[in-house]
C-alpha positions in Angstrom: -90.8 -75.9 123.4 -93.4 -72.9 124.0 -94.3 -73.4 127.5 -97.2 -70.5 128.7 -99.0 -69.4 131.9 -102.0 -67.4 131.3 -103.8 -65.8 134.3 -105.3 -63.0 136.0 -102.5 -62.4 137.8 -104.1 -64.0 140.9 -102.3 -65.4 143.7 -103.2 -69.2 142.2 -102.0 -68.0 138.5 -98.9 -67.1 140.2 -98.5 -70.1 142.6 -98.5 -72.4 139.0 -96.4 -70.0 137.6 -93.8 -70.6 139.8 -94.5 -74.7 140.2 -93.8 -74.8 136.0 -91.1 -72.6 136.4 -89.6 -75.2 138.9 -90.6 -78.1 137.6 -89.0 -76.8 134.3 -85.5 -75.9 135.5 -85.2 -79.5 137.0 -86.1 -81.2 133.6 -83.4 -78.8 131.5 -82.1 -75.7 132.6 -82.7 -74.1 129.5 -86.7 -74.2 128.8 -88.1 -70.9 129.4 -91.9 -70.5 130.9 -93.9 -67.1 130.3 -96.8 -65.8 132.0 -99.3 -63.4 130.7 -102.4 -62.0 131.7 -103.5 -60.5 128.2 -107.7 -61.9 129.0 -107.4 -61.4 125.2 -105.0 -64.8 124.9 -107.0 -66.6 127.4 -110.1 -65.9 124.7 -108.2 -66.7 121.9 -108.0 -70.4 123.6 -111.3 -70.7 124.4 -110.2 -70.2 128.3 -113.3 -69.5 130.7 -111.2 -70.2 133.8 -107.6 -69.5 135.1 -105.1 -70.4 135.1 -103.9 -72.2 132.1 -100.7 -74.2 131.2 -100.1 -74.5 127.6 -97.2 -75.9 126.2 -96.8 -75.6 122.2 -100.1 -74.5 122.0 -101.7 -77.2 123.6 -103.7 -76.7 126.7 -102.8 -79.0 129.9 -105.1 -77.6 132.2 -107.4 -75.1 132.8 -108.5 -73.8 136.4 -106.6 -75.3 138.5 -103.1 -76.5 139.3 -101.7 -79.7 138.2 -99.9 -82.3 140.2 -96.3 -82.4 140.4 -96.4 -85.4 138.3 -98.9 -84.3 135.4 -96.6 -81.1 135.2 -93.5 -83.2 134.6 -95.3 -85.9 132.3 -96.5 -82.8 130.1 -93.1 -81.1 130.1 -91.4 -84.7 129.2 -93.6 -85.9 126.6 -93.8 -81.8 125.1 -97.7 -82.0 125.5 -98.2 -84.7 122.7 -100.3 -87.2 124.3 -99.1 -90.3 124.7 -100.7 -93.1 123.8 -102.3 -95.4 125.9 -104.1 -98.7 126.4 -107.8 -99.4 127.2 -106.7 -98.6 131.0 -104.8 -95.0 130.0 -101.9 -96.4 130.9 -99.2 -94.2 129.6 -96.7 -96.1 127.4 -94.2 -93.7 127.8 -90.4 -93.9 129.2 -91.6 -91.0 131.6 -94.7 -92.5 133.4 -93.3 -96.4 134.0 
């Protein structure tokens, strides 16, 4: 799993930064988060705002810092949204 930061290297980049990082260790020991703040990547995703969490390429969110919860959904379900029913109620093992 490619899990990325991207920022400015601002005190809120760093702040998710260290929440993933967390977040990621608890879920298995072994995934590996980087951060980068190349403004060149953040254009090559089509980024306007910071930071962004990417995992496998896929952007989880973009100016701001997710919950606890959406952090550890993304992480669990490797960013592939899950599918859901008319409500977006997530059908997966993670989220019941």
């Amino acid at each position: 799993m490619n899990i990325q930061i991207l920022g400015t290297d601002c005190s809120t980049c760093k702040k998710l930064y260290t929440k993933v990082k967390e977040i990621s260790k608890e879920i298995n020991p072994t995934l590996q988060v980087t951060y980068t703040t190349d403004i060149a990547e953040l254009a090559k995703l089509g980024c306007m705002n910071s930071p962004v969490f990417v995992i496998n390429n896929i952007i989880i969110s973009e100016g701001k810092i997710p919950s606890t919860d959406e952090i550890k959904h993304a992480l669990k379900t490797e960013a592939h949204p899950p599918s859901a029913d008319k409500n977006n109620n997530c059908d997966t093992s993670c989220c019941n």
